[in-house]
N, C-alpha and C positions, 0 to 999 in steps of 0.2 A: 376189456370184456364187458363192462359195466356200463360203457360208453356205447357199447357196440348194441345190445339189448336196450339200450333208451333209444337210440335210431330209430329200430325195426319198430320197438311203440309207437315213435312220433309217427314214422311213414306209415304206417297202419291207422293211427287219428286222422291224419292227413287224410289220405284217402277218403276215407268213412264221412270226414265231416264234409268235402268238396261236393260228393255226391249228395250227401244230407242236404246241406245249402241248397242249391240249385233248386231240391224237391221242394223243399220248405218256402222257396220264394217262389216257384209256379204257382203252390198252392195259396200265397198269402194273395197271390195277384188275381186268381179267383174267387175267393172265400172272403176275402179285405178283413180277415182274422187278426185280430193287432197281437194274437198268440203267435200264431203260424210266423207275422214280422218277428216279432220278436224273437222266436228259435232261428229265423232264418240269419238274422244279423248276427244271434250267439254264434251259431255256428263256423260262417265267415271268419267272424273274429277270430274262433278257436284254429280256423285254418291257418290264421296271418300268427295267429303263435305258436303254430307249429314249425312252418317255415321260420320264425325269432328264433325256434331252440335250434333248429340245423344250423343254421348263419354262426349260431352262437360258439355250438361245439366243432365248426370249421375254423373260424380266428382262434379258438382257444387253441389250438394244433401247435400256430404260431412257432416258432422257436426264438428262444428268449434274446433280447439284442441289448446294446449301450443304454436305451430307454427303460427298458424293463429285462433288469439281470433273472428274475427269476421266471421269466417268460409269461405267457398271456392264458394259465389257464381258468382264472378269474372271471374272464370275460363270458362262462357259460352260466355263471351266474347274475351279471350283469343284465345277460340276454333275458335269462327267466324273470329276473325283477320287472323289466320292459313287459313282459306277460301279464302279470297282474298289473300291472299300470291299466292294459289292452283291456283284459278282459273286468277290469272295474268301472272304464269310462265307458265304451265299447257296449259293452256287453251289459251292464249291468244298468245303468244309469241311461243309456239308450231304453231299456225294456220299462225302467219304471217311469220314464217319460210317455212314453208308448200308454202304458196301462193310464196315467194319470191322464191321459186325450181320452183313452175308448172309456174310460170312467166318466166325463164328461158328457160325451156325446155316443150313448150306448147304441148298439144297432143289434139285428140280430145276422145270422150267418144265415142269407137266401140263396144264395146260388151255390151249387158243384157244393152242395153238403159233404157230401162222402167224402169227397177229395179230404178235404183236412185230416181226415179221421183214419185215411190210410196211409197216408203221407207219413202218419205221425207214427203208424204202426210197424210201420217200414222202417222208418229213422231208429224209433228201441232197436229191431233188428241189428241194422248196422254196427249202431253206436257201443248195442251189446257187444258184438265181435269185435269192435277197436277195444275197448273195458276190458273179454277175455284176453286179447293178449300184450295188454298193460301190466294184468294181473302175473299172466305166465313170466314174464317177462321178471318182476318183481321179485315173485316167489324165486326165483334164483336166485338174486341179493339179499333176502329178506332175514333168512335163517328162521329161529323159533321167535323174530320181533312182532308185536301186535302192528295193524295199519298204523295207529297212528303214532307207536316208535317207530316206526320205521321212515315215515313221513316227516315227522320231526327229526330225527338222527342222521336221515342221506345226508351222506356230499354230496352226491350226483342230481343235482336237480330236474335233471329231464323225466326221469320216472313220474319223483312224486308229481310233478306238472300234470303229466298226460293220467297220473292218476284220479286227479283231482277234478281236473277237467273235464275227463271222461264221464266219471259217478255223477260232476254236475249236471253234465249235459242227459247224463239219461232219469236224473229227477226231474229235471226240468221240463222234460218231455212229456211224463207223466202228469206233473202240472197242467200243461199244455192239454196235454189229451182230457185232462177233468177239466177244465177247462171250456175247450170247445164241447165239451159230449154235455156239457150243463147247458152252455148255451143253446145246442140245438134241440135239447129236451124242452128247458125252458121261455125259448124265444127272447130269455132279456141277455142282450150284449154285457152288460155286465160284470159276469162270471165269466167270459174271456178277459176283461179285464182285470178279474182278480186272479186267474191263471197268471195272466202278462209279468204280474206285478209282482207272484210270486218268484216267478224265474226269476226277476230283477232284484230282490232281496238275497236269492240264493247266491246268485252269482259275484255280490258285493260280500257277501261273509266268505265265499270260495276265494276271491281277487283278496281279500285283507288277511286270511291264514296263508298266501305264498307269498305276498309281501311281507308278513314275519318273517315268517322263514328265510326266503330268498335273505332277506336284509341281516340276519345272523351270518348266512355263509359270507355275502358280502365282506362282513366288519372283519372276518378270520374268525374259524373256529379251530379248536382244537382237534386232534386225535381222537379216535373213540378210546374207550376206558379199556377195553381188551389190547387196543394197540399199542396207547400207553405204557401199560405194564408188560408187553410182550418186548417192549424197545426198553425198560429198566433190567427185565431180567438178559437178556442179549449185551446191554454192554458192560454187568460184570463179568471180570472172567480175566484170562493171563492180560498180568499188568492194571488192569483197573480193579480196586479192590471194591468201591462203592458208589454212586450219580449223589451227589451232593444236590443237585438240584438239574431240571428238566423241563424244556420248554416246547412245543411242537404248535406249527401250526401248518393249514392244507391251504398249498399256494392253489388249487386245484385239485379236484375230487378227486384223481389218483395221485395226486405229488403232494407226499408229505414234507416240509420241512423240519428236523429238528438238531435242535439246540442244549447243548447241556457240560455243565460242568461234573468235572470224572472225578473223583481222587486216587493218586498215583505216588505209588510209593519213592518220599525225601530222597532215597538211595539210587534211585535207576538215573543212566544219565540221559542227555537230551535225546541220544538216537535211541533207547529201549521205551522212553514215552512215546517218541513218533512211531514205533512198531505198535505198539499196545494202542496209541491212535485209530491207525489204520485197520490193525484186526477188529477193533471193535466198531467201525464203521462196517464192517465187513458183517459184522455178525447180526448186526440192525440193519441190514440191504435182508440178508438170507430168512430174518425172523418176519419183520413186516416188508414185503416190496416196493412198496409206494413210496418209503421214505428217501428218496432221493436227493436231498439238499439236507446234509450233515453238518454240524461244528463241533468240535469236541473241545474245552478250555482243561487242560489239564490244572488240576489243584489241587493241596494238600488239605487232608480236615482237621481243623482247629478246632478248640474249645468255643462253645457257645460267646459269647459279644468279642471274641479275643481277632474277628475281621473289622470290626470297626475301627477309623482310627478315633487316635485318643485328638481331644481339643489341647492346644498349644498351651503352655504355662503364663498365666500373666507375669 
């Protein structure tokens, strides 16, 4: 479900930014606005990382083989890390290149004035309606978390992506639009250039907070803390008296793995452990879903250091 409402975000970014593009580079090709370039390149970009998160969340589908037992759902974080890669070189270092020339070699905006200025007016538009249903989309996952728990805590990285991406692109726009509307108040190119250079700072703090990110789910995270404790209270219960200890990690944003050792009463024999096993995978499938790669080590609890072994006698 989760998977399915980052789609309809992306294809909705998609959209919005393809036709964005387009507008943004007719206009830069009349206006030679190193603003209007520079959203027009953001935006490209933002497109080619859109298509990165679909590519991404199609191999992760995968099913898991000899090379990778616990299948490929990894791989849509992968995609996202490639995103910020995109949109820090791309995107960001491209526009403060940009600004650092029209800094240079200021000009003012003589011809097709308007053009920029409704281009750009146009683009909030759109980019606004990718942003609403980023957001829609969101608020479904979201519960009562703030933006940026929620942004920090996803698995699913396609949301916060198209989130982050989106809010960029419509600061950046505004940027852009003070920007140009200084410049053609003023006559000094300049002030497009400090627009330009703005969006290219933006977009370099936006490309290094999803390279955190991304690069966390990367390395394996854990469970969230609700699920956690919703998977300790599930597999007490007949036959497991207590989780002596607990391990979970998200091989992919819906596929939890977990790991944990049980304590199981000295008395039962090997086939009333393997019952109480299996009910209690059974009752961590029914409490969290996702958790689909189980292990259960049965063991009994011991006094504090009485697992360690002792050192041999000289």
């Amino acid at each position: 479900m989760a998977h399915d409402g980052g789609s309809r975000a992306i294809i909705a970014a998609l959209g919005a930014n393809l036709g964005i593009a387009a507008t943004k580079l007719v206009a830069f090709l009349l206006t030679s606005s190193s603003s209007m370039l520079a959203e027009s390149v953001h935006s490209f970009a933002d497109s080619g990382n859109q298509l990165l998160l679909l590519v991404g969340g199609k191999r992760a589908r995968r099913g898991a083989d000899e090379a990778h037992p616990f299948g490929y759902g990894r791989e849509r974080y992968l995609y996202a890390f490639i995103v910020s890669i995109v949109l820090f070189s791309i995107g960001g270092l491209f526009a403060l290149y940009e600004a650092w020339h029209k800094w240079a070699d200021p000009h003012p905006i003589e011809s097709w004035q308007w053009v920029a200025l409704a281009v750009l007016v146009a683009a909030i538009g759109m980019e606004g309606y990718s942003f609403r249903t980023a957001v829609h989309e969101a608020n479904l996952t979201r519960g009562g978390q703030s933006w940026v728990q929620f942004i920090r805590s996803a698995k699913a990285p396609e949301l916060p992506v198209v989130l982050l991406e989106d809010s960029g692109a419509l600061v950046g726009l505004v940027f852009a639009l003070a920007g140009v509307t200084m410049t053609l108040v003023t006559g000094n190119g300049r002030w497009d250039a400090a627009g330009t250079a703005s969006i290219g700072v933006l977009l370099v703090v936006i490309a290094v907070v999803l390279a955190l990110e991304t690069k966390s789910l990367l390395l394996g995270e854990s469970a969230t803390v609700q699920d956690v404790a919703a998977i300790e209270a599930a597999l007490v219960g007949a036959g497991v008296a207590s989780v002596i200890h607990l391990r979970t990690l998200h091989l992919g944003p819906e596929e939890l793995l977990v790991a944990a050792k049980i304590e199981v009463d000295g008395a039962e024999t090997a086939a009333q452990v393997a019952l109480a096993i299996d009910a209690a995978e059974q009752r961590v499938r029914a409490a969290v879903p996702i958790a689909r790669v189980i292990y259960l080590e049965p063991d009994l609890r011991r006094a504090v250091g009485t697992d360690a072994p002792t050192a041999p006698s000289a």
